[in-house]
C-alpha positions as CSV (number, residue, x, y, z in Angstrom):
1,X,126.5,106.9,93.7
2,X,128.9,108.1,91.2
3,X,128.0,106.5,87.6
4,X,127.8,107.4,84.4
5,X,124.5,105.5,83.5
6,X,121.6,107.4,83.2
7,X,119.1,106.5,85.8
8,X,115.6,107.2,87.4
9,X,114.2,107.9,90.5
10,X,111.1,105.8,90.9
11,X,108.1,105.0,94.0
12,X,108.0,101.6,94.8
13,X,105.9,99.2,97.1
14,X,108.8,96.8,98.2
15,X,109.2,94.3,101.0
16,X,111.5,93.7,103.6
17,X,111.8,92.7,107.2
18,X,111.4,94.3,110.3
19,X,114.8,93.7,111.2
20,X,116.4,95.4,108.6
21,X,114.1,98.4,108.7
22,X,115.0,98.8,112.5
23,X,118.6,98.3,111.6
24,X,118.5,101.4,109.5
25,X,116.6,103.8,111.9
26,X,119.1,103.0,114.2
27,X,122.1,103.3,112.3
28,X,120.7,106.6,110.6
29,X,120.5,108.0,114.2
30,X,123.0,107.2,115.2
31,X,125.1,109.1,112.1
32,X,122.6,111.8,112.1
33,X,122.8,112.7,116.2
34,X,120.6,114.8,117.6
35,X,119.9,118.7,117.0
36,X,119.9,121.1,120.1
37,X,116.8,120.1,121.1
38,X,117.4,117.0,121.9
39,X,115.5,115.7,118.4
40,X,116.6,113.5,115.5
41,X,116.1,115.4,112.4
42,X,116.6,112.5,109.5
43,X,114.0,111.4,106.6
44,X,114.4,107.4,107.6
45,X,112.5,106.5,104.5
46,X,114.9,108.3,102.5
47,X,118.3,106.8,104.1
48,X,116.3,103.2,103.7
49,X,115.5,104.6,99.6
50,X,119.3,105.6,99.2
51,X,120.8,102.6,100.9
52,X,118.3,100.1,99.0
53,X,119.1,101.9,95.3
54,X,123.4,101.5,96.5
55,X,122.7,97.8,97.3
56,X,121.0,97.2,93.7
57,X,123.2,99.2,92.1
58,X,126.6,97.2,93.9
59,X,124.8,93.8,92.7
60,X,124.5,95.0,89.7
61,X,120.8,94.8,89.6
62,X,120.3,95.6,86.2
63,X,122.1,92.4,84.6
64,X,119.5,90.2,87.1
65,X,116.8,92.6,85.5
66,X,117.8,91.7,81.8
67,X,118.0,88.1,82.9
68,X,114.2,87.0,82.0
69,X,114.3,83.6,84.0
70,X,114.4,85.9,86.8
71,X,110.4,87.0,85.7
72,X,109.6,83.1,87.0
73,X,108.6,82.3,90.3
């Protein structure tokens, strides 16, 4: 992501569904191909890490973040 914001690389315990996980395996594959061996060699939870941090970033995450009626179930 190119931005001039400063930002931070954080761990976080998030949920999603099953369906969307598999989608990303797949896709990351599937761009990745396999080595000589006949192996995928791809760090799915970091391709699900970098696509989730684009999608916050694209919908503008931090404006829903400074919105505190967004803090209320």
């Amino acid at each position: 992501m190119e931005d001039n914001r400063e930002t931070l690389l954080i761990n976080a315990n998030i949920e999603i569904s099953a369906i969307a996980l598999q989608a990303v395996v797949e896709n990351a594959k599937i761009i990745a191909g396999r080595d000589k061996d006949g192996r995928y060699r791809l760090d799915t939870a970091q391709k699900t890490g970098e696509m989730i941090s684009r999608f916050l970033f694209e919908k503008d995450f931090e404006s829903y973040a400074k919105d505190i009626s967004n803090y209320q179930h």
